[in-house]
N, C-alpha and C positions, 0 to 999 in steps of 0.2 A: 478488536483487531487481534487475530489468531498468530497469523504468519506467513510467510512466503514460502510457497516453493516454486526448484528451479530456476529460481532467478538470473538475468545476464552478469558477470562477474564482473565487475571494475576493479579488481585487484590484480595485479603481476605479480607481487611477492609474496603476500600476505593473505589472508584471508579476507573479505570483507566485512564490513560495520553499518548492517543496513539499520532502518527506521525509515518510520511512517507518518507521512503528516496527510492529516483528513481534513479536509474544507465541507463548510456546510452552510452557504448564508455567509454570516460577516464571522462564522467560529472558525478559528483555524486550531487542531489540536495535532499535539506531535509524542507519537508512542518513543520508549526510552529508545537506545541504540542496544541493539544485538550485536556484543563485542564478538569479534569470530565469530559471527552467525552465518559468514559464506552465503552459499545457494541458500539454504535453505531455514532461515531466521525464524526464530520463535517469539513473539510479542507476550499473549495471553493478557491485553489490557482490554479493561473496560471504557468507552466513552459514555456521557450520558448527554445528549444535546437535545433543547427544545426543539417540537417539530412546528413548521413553518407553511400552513397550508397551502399547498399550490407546487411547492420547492418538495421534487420525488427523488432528487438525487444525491447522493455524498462523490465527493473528488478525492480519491485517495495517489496519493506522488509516494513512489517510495525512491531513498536516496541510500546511498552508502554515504560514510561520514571520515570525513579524511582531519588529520590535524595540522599540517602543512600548506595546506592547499583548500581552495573550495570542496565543499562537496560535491560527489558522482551524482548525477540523476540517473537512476534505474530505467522507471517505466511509470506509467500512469491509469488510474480507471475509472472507471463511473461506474456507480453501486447504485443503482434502482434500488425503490425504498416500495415499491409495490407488493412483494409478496412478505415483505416483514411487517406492513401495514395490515394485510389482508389477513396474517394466519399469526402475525404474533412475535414471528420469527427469521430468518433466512440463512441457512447453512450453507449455503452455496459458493462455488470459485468465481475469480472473475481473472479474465486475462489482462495483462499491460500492454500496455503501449509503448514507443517507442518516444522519443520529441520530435518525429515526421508524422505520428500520428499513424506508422505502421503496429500491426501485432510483433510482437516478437516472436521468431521464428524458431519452429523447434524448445518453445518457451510452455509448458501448459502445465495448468491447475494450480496457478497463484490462488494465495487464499490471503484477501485483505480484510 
């Protein structure tokens, strides 16, 4: 997990604290919080999860992390596991979602 950009801000005063939790199967892994990471959060973590024949996709939720209050939900995505199957690798963006299951607008080149 690289990072965000552009992200929707759930912060008014502050900056926000996002982080990443990836589902795959029955794993759920969650990247540290990017303290002040705002829009545009830096992760640089590695995950390593068995793969699971048949299961092509990773769920990635990113959240801002509050300490008063529940945490913000971001946006959400689905990672095709096809072209990092087929060549090794995949560098690619993916966009989020909304929790209607809209894109986010004026939102682009998340990178989870």
């Amino acid at each position: 997990v690289l990072g965000c950009r552009n992200l929707r801000d759930k912060e008014w005063l502050s900056r926000q604290d996002p982080y990443v939790v990836i589902t795959y199967a029955s794993s759920k892994l969650r990247t540290k919080t990017d303290t002040d990471g705002g829009r545009n959060p830096s992760f640089n973590q590695k995950f390593v999860l068995p793969l699971i024949e048949g299961l092509r996709e990773i769920n990635a939720e990113v959240w801002n992390s509050n300490t008063l209050t529940f945490d913000d939900f971001i946006g959400s995505g689905r990672i095709l596991l096809d072209k990092a199957l087929t060549t090794g690798y995949d560098d690619s963006t993916w966009n989020l979602t909304s929790k209607s299951g809209r894109y986010q607008k004026s939102r682009r080149n998340r990178r989870v």
